[in-house]
N, C-alpha and C positions, 0 to 999 in steps of 0.2 A: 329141592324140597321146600316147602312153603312153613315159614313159619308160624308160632298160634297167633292168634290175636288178638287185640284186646289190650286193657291195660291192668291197673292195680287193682280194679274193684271187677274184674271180671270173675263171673260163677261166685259171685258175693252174697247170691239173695239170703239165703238160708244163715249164714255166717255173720252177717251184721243186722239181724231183724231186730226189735226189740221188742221187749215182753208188750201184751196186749194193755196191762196199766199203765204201763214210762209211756205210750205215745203220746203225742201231742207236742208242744212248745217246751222250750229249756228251760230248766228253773233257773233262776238268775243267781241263786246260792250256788246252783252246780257250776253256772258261768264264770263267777268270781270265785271261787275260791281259793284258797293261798297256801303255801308247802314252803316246811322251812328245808335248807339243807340237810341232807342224811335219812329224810324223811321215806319210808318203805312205802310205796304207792303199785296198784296192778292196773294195767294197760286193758280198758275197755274200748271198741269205737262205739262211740254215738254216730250213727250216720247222718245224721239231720244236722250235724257240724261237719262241712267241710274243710274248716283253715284245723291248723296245726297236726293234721291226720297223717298219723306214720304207719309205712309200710304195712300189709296186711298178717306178714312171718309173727308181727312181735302182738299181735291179739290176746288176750288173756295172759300175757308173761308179767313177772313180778319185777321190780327194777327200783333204784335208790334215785331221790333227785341229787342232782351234780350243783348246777345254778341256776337261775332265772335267766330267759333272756327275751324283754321285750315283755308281752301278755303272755310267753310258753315258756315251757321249764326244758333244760336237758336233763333227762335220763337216761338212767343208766343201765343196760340191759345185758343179761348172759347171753350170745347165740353162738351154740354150742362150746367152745372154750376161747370166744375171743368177745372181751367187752366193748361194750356199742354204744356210742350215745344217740340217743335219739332228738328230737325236736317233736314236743309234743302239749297241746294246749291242753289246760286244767278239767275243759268238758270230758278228756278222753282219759284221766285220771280218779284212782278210787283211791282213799286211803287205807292201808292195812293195818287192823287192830294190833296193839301189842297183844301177844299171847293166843292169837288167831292167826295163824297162815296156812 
């Protein structure tokens, strides 16, 4: 039996497009910006960023940063009941309001 093929971003298009206003160039605030520990943040991809891009399962999940490491943060992520840290740069990070989740 032949297996599927392809890799991480395969049947991706519709799943990382972004809205018709975000396109263009990164904003350089979204580039730098900074997260302290314990900080609540939800996992978007930018596609037009590909360093720090994790796995395509944790898309839209909510997760705590853990530490810095380097220009990317570890987070912290639920998948299904075992915690995960991930490797993931600030472009692909949103912060979650208090009292909004």
């Amino acid at each position: 039996m032949a297996g599927r093929k392809g890799g991480n971003r395969r049947k991706s298009r519709s799943k990382f497009r972004r809205n018709i206003r975000d396109k263009g160039k990164v904003s350089i605030r979204k580039y730098l910006q900074s997260f302290k520990i314990g900080d609540k943040v939800q996992l978007t991809i930018n596609p037009s960023v590909h360093e720090g891009l994790y796995f395509p399962r944790f898309h839209g999940n909510k997760g705590t940063i853990k530490y810095k490491r380097g220009e990317c943060y570890i987070v912290v992520v639920n998948d299904r009941n075992k915690a995960k840290n991930i490797v993931v740069h600030p472009v692909h990070l949103t912060r979650i309001q208090h009292g909004r989740n």
